[in-house]
FITI-328487 format. One record per residue: x, y, z of N, C-alpha, C in turn; chain; residue number from 1. Coordinates in steps of 0.1 Angstrom, whole numbers, padded with zeros to 4 digits, always signed. Layout:
FITI-328487
atom nX=X, nY=Y, nZ=Z, caX=X, caY=Y, caZ=Z, cX=X, cY=Y, cZ=Z, chain=A, resi=NUM;
...
This chain:
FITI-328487
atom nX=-0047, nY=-0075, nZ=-0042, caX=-0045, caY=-0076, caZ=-0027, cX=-0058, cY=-0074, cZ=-0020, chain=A, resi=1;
atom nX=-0070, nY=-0068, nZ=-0025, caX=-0081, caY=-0061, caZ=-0017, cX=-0087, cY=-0077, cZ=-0019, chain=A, resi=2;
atom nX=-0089, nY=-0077, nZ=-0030, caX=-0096, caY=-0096, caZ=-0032, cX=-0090, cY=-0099, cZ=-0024, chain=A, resi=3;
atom nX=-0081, nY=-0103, nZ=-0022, caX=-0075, caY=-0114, caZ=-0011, cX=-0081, cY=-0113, cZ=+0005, chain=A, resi=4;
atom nX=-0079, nY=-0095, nZ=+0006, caX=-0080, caY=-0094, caZ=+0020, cX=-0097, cY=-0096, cZ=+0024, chain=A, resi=5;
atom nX=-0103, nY=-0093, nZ=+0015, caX=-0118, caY=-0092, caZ=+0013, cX=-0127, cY=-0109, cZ=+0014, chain=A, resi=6;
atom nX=-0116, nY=-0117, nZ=+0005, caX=-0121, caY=-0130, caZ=+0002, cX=-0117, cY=-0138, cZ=+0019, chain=A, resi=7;
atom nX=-0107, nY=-0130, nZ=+0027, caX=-0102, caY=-0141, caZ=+0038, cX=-0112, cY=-0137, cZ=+0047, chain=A, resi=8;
atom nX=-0117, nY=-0119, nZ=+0048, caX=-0127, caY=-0114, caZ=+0059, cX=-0136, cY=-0123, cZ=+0051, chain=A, resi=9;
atom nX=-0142, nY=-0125, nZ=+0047, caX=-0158, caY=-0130, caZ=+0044, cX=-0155, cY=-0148, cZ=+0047, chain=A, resi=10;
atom nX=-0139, nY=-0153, nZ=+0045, caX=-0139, caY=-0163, caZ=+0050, cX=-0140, cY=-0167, cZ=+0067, chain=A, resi=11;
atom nX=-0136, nY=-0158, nZ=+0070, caX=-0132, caY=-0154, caZ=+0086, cX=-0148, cY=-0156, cZ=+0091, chain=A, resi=12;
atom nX=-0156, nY=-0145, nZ=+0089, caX=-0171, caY=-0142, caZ=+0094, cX=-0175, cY=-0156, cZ=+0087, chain=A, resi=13;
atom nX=-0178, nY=-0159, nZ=+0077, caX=-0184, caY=-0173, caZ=+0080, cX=-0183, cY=-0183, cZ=+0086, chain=A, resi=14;
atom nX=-0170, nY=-0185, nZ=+0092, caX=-0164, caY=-0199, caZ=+0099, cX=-0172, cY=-0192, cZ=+0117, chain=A, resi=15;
atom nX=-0168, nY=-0179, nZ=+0118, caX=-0173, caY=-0172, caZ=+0130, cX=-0190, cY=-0173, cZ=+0131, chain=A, resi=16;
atom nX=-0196, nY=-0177, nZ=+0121, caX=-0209, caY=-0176, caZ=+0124, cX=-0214, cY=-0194, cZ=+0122, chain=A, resi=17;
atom nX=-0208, nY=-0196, nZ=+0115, caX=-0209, caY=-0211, caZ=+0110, cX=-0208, cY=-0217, cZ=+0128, chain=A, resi=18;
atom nX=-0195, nY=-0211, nZ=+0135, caX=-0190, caY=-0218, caZ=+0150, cX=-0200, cY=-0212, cZ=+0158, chain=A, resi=19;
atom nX=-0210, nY=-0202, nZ=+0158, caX=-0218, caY=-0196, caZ=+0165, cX=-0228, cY=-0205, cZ=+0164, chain=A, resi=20;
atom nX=-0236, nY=-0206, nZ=+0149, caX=-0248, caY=-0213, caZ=+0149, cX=-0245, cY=-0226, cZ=+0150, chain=A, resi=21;
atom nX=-0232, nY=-0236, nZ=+0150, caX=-0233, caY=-0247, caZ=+0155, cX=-0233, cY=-0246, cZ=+0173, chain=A, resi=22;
atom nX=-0226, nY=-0238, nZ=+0176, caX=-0225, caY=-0235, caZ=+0196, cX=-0244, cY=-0234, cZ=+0200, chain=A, resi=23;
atom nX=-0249, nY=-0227, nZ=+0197, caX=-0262, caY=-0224, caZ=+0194, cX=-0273, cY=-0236, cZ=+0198, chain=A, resi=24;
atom nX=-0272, nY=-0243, nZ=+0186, caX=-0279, caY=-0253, caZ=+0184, cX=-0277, cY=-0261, cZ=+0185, chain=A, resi=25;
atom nX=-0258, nY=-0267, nZ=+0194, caX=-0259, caY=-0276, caZ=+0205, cX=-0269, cY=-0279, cZ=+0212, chain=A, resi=26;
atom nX=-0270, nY=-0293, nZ=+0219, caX=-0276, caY=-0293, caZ=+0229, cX=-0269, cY=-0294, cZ=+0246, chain=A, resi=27;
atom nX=-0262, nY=-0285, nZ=+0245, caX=-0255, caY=-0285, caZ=+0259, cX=-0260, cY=-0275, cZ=+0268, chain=A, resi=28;
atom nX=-0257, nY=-0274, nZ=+0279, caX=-0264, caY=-0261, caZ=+0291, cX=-0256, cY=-0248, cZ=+0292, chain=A, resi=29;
atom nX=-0266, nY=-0240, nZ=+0292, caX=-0268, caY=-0225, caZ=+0288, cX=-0249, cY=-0223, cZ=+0295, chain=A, resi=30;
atom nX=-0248, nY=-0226, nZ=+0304, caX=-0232, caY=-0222, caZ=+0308, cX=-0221, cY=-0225, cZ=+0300, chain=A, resi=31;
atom nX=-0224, nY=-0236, nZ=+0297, caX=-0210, caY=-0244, caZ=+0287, cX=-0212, cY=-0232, cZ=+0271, chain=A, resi=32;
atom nX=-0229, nY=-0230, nZ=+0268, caX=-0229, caY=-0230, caZ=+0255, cX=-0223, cY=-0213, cZ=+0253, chain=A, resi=33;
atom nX=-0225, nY=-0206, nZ=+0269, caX=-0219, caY=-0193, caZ=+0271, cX=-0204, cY=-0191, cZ=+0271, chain=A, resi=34;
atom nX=-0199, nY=-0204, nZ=+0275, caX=-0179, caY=-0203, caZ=+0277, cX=-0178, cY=-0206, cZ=+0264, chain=A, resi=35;
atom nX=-0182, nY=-0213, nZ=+0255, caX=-0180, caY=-0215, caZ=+0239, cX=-0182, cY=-0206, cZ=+0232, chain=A, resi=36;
atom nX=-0190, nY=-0199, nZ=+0233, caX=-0193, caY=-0186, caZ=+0225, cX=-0184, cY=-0174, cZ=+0230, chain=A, resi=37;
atom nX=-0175, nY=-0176, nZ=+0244, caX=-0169, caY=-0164, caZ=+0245, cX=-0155, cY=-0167, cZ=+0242, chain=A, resi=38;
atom nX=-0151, nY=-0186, nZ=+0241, caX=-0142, caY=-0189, caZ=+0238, cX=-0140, cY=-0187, cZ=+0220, chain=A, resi=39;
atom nX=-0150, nY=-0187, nZ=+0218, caX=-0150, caY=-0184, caZ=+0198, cX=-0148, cY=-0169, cZ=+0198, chain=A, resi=40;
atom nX=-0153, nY=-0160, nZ=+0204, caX=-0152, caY=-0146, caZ=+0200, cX=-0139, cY=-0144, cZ=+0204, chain=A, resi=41;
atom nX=-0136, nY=-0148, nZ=+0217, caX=-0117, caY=-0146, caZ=+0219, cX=-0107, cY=-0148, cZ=+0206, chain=A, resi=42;
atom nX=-0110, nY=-0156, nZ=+0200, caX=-0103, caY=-0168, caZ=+0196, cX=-0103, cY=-0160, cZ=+0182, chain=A, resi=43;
atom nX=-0118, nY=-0156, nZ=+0177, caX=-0118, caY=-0144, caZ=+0167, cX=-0111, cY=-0130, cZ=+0166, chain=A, resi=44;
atom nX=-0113, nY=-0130, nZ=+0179, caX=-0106, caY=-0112, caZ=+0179, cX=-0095, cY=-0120, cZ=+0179, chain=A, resi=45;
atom nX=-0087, nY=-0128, nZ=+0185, caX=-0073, caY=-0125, caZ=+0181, cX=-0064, cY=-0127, cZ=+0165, chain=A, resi=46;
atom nX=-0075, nY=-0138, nZ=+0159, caX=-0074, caY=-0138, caZ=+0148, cX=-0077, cY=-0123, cZ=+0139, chain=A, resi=47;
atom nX=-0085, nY=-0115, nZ=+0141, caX=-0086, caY=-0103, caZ=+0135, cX=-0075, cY=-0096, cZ=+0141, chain=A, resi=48;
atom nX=-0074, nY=-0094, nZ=+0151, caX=-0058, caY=-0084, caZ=+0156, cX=-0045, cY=-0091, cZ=+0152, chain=A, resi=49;
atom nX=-0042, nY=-0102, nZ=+0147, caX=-0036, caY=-0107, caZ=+0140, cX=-0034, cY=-0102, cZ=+0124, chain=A, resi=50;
atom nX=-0046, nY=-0102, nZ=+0117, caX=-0047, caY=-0103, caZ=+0104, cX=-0045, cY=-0085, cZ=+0104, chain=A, resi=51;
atom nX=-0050, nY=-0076, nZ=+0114, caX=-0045, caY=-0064, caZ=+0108, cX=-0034, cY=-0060, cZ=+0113, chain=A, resi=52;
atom nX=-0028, nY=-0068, nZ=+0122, caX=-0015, caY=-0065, caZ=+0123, cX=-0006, cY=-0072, cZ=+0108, chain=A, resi=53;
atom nX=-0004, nY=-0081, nZ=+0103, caX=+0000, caY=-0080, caZ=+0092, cX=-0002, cY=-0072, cZ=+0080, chain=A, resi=54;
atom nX=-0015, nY=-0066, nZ=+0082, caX=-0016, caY=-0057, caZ=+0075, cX=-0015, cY=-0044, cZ=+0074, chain=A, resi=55;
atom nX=-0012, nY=-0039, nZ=+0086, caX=-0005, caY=-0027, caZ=+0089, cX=+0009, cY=-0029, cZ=+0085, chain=A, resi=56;
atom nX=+0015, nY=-0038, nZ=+0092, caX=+0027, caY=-0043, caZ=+0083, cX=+0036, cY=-0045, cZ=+0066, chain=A, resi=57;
atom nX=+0023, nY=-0048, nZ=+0060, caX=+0022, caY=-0049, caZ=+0046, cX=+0023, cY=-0036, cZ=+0039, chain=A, resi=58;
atom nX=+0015, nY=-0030, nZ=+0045, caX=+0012, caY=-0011, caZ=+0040, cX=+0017, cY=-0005, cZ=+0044, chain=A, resi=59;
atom nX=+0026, nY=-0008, nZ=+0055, caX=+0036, caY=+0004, caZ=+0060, cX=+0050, cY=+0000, cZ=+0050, chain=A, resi=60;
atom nX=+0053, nY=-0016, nZ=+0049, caX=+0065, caY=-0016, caZ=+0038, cX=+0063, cY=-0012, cZ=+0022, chain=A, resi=61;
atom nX=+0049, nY=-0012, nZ=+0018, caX=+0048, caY=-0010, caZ=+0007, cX=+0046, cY=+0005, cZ=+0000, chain=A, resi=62;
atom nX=+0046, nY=+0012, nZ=+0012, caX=+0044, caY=+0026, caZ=+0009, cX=+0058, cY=+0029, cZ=+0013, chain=A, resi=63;
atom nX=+0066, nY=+0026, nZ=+0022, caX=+0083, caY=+0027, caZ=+0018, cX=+0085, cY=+0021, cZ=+0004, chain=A, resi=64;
atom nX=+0084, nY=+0014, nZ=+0003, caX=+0087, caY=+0008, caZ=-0014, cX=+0082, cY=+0019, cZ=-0021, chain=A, resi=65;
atom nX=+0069, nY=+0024, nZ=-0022, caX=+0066, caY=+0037, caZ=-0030, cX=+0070, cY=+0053, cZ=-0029, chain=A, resi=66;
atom nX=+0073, nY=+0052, nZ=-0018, caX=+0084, caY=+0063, caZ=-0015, cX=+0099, cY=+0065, cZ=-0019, chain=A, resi=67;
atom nX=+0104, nY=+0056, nZ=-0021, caX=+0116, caY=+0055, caZ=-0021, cX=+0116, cY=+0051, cZ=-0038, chain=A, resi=68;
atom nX=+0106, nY=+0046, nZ=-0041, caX=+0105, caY=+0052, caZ=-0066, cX=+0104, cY=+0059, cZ=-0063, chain=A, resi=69;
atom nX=+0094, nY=+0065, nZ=-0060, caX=+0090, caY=+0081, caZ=-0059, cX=+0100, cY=+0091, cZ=-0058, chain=A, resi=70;
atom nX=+0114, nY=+0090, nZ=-0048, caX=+0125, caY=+0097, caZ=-0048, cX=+0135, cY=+0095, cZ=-0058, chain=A, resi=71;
atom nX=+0136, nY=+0080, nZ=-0060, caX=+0145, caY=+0080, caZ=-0071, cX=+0140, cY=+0084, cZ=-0086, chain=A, resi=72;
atom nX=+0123, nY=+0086, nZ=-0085, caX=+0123, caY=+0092, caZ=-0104, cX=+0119, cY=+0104, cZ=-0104, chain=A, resi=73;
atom nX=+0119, nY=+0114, nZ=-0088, caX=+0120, caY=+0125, caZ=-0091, cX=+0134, cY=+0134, cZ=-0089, chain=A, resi=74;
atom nX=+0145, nY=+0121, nZ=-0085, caX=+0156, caY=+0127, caZ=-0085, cX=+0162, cY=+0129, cZ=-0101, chain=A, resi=75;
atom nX=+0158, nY=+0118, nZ=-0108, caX=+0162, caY=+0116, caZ=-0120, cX=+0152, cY=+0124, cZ=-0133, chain=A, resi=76;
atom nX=+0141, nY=+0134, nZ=-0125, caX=+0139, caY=+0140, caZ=-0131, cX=+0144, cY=+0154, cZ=-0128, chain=A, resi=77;
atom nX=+0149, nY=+0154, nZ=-0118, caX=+0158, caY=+0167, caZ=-0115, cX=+0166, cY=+0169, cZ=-0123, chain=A, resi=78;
atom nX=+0176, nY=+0160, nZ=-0125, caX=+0187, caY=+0155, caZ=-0130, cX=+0186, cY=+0158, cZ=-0148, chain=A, resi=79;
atom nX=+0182, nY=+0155, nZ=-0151, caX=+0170, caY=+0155, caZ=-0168, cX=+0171, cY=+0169, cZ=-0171, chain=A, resi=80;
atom nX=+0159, nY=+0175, nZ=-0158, caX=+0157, caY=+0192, caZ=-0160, cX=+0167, cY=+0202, cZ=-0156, chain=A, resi=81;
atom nX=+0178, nY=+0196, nZ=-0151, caX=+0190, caY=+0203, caZ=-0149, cX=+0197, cY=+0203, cZ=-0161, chain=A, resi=82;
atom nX=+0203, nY=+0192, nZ=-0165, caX=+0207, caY=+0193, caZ=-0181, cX=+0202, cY=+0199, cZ=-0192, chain=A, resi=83;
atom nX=+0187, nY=+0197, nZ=-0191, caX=+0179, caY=+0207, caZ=-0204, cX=+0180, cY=+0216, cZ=-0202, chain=A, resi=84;
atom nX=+0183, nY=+0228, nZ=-0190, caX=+0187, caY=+0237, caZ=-0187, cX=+0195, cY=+0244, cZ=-0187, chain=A, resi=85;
atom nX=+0205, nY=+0233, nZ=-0186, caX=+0221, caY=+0238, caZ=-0187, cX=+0222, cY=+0240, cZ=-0204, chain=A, resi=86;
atom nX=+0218, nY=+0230, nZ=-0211, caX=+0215, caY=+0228, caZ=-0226, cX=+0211, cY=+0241, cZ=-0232, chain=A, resi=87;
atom nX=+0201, nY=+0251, nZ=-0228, caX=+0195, caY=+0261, caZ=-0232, cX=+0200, cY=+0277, cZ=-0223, chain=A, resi=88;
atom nX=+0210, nY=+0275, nZ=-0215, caX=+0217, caY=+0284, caZ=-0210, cX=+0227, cY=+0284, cZ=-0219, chain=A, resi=89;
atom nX=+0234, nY=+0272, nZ=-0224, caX=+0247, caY=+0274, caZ=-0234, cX=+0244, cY=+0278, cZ=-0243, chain=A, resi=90;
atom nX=+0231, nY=+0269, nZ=-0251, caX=+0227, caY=+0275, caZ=-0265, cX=+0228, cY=+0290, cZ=-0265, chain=A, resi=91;
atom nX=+0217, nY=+0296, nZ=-0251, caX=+0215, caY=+0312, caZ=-0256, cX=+0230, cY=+0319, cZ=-0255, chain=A, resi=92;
atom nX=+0241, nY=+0313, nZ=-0248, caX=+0253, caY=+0321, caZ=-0243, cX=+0263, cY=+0319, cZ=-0257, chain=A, resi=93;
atom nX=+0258, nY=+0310, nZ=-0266, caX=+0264, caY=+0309, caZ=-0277, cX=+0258, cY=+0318, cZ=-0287, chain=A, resi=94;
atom nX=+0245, nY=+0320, nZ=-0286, caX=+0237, caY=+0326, caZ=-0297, cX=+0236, cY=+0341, cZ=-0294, chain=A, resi=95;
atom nX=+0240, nY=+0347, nZ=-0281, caX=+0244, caY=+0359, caZ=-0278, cX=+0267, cY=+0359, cZ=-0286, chain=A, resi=96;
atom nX=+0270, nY=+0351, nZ=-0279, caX=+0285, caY=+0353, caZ=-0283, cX=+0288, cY=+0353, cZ=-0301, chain=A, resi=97;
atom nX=+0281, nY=+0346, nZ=-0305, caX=+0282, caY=+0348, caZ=-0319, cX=+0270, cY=+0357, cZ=-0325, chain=A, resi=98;
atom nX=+0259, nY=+0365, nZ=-0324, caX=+0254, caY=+0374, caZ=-0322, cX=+0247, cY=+0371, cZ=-0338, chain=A, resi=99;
atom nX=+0241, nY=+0360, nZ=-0339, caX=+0235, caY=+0356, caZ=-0348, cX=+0222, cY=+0344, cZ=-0342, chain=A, resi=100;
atom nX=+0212, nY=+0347, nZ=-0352, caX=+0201, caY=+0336, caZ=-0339, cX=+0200, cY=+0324, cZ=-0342, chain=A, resi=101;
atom nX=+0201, nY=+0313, nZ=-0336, caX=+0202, caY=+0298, caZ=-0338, cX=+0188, cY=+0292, cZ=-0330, chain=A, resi=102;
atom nX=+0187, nY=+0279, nZ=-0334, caX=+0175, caY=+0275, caZ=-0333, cX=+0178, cY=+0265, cZ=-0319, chain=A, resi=103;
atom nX=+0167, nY=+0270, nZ=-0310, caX=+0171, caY=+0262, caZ=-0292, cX=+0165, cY=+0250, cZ=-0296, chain=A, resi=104;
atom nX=+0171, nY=+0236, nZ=-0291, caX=+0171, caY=+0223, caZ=-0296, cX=+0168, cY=+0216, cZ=-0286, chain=A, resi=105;
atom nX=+0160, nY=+0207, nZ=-0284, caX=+0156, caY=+0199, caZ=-0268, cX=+0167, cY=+0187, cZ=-0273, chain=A, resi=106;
atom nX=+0177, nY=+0185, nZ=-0256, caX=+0191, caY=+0182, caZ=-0261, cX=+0184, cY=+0170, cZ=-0247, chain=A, resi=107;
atom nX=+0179, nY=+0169, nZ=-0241, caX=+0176, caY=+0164, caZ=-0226, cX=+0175, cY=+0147, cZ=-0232, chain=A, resi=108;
């Protein structure tokens, strides 16, 4: 995802400089060649407030997506350590009631 987003900025700034140094080295008058250059930088920034608004977008759903594993495999490790627990509260409540020592067994 970083390649991507890295490979589109560096495509972005070269089309942005590429439209500068051709505005530039037009031969048209300093006014025109001034509304072209403000009309490219508009035209840029919206395209960059564009591209990080999708990408605020992107990282805000994907870090819900990793939140929401995140709860379900630490519920299921609750769940796991609850059992191996209950597992080794019986064992010992057995190994006291018969009053002989048995061996605690990972049951999880």
């Amino acid at each position: 995802m970083r390649k991507l987003e890295s490979n589109l900025l560096a495509l972005m700034a070269g089309v942005a400089i590429g439209a500068l140094a051709g505005v530039l080295l037009a031969p048209d008058k300093g006014e025109k060649t001034r509304k072209r250059i403000a009309d490219g930088s508009a035209r840029l920034r919206r395209d960059m407030e564009d591209k990080a608004s999708e990408l605020k977008k992107d990282i805000t759903r994907k870090s819900a997506e990793l939140k929401k594993e995140l709860d379900e495999q630490l519920e299921l490790s609750k769940t796991k350590l609850t059992k191996f627990a209950e597992g080794l509260v019986a064992s010992a409540k057995e190994t006291l009631a018969n009053g002989k020592k048995t061996e605690i067994t990972d049951k999880a």
